[in-house]
C-alpha positions, 0 to 999 in steps of 0.5 A: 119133057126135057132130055138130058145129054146122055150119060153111059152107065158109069161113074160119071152117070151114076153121080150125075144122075145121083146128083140131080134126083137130090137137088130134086127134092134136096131138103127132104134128103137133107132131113134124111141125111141127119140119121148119118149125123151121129156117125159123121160127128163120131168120126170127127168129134172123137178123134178130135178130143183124143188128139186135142188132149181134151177129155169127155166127162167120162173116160170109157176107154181108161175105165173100159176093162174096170167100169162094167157100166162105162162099157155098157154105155160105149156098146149102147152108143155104138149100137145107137150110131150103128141104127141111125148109120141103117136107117139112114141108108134105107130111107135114103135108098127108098127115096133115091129109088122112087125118085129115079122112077119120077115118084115124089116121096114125102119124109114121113112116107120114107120115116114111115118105109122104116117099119118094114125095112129096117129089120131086114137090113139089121138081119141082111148086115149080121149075115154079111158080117158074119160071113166076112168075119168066117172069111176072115178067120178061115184066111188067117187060119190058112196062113197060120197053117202055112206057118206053122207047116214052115216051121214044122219043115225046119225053116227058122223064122227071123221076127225082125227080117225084111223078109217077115216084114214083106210077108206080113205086109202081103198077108194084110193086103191079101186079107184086105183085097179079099174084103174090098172084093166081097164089100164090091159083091154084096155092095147092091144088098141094102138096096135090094132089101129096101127095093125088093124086100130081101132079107138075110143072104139072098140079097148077098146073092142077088147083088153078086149077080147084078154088080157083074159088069159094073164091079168097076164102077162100085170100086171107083164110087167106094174109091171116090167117096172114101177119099173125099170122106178121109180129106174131110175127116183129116182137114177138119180134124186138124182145124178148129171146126169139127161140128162144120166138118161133120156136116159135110161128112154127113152130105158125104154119106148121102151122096154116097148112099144115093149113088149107091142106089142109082147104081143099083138102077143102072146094074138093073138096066144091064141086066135087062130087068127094067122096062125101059124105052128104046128109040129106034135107030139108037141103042139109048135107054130112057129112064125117068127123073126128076126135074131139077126146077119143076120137080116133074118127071123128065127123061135121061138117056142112058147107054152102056160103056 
C-alpha cells in the first residue's frame, strides 16, 4: 500500500482527501451529482432570463397572487429542487463515506441507500428549520421589545438617521451570525443521518458535539465553497453560457457535499471514535482510501492541527 504525505485535520486535508476518493470513482460521483443539477440550473437559468428580459411561457411571479395553479406549480417545482438538492446529499454522503473506508460503492447501491435515508433526512431538515425559524423569530421578537420599550421611555425614533440605519445593519448582521453560527452546529447532520441512521433532532445534537473543535474548518469549507459558488453563479450570469455555468455549479455542490462528509470523518477521529492505526514513535492516524489509479485501498496519514 502507498502512503500518501500527511495531511493535518484541516482545510487543506479535508479538500484533499475529499478530492482523491471522487477522482477514485469520479463518474459514479458525477452520475450522483446530477440530483444537484435542477438547483445549480435554477440558481443560473432563473436569474438569467429575469435579467436578460426574457420570459418563461409562464409568468409565476406576475400571475402568482391571481393564478392559484401558477402558484401551485411554483411550490411543486421548489419542492422537486428541494428533493433532488436531499437525495443528492445523501447518495453523495454515503459514497463519500464507504469510500474513505476503501469500500467500493456501486450507483445503484447508493440510488438503492435512498430508501432508507431520504425520509430521515426530509424530517432531519424540517426540525432544523423549524428551529431556526423559532430562533429567528424569537430574536426579532426580542428587538421589537427593546424598540417598543425605547420608545415606551420617551426616546424618538428618526427612520431616516444614520443612527436607524447602523442599528439596522447590527441587527441584520446579528441575526445573520446567529444562523451561519447554528448552520456550523448542525452542518455534520446529514451525514449523521446517512451514517448512523438518526433522524429529527438527535443528529442536530450529535453534530453539535462532534464539530467542537473543527467549527473553524466548517466555517472556512462554508466560506470556501459559497465564494467559489457566487464567482460561478456572477461570471456565468453575465455571460452567454448559463447551461455550462450550471454544470460547474453542480461539480461545485459535489465537492462541497464530499467535503462536508470527510469532515464528518475527520470530527470522528478527533473525537476518538474511529478505529484507527497509530504507529509508534509517531502521533499520525492512518485511515484508508481509495487509490487514485488502482481504485484499492491505500493509507493516508492524518494529524490533528
Amino acid at each position: 500500500m502507498e502512503i500518501t504525505p500527511v495531511h493535518a485535520l484541516n482545510l487543506t486535508g479535508v479538500l484533499f482527501t475529499s478530492k482523491r476518493i471522487i477522482r477514485a470513482n469520479y463518474f459514479h460521483f458525477l452520475s450522483l451529482s446530477l440530483f444537484f443539477l435542477p438547483l445549480s440550473v435554477s440558481l443560473i437559468i432563473t436569474p438569467y432570463f429575469h435579467y436578460s428580459g426574457h420570459h418563461f411561457p409562464v409568468d409565476l411571479f406576475n400571475n402568482f397572487p391571481q393564478n392559484h395553479k401558477a402558484v401551485s406549480s411554483h411550490l411543486l417545482y421548489i419542492l422537486f429542487i428541494y428533493i433532488s438538492t436531499l437525495c443528492a446529499i445523501a447518495t453523495i454522503s454515503y459514497s463519500t463515506y464507504h469510500g474513505f473506508e476503501g469500500k467500493h460503492v456501486s450507483f445503484f447501491t447508493a440510488l438503492k441507500s435512498l430508501t432508507s435515508s431520504i425520509f430521515p433526512i426530509i424530517a432531519t431538515a424540517i426540525v432544523a428549520h423549524a428551529l431556526l425559524f423559532l430562533i429567528s423569530l424569537t430574536f426579532l421578537l426580542f428587538v421589537g421589545v427593546v424598540f417598543t420599550s425605547g420608545q415606551s421611555l420617551g426616546f424618538v425614533i428618526d427612520y431616516n438617521s444614520i443612527h436607524f440605519t447602523l442599528f439596522s445593519v447590527v441587527v441584520v448582521a446579528t441575526l445573520i451570525s446567529v444562523i451561519i453560527y447554528f448552520h456550523l452546529n448542525w452542518s455534520l447532520a446529514f451525514v449523521i443521518v446517512v451514517a448512523e441512521s438518526k433522524w429529527g433532532l438527535a443528529p442536530l445534537i450529535r453534530s453539535s458535539y462532534l464539530i467542537k473543535g473543527m467549527r473553524s474548518v466548517s466555517f472556512l469549507l462554508l466560506l470556501y465553497f459559497g465564494i467559489f459558488s457566487g464567482i460561478f453563479v456572477w461570471l456565468f450570469l453575465c455571460g452567454y453560457f448559463p447551461m455550462l455555468g450550471s454544470f460547474f455549479l453542480m461539480l461545485m455542490f459535489l465537492r462541497s457535499t464530499a467535503s462536508n462528509t470527510v469532515l464528518y470523518m475527520y470530527c470522528k477521529a478527533l473525537h476518538g471514535e474511529l478505529a484507527l492505526e497509530i504507529d509508534e514513535g509517531f502521533d499520525h492516524h492512518y485511515i484508508n482510501l481509495p487509490s487514485d489509479e488502482e481504485k484499492v485501498p491505500q493509507i493516508v496519514s492524518v494529524v490533528a492541527a
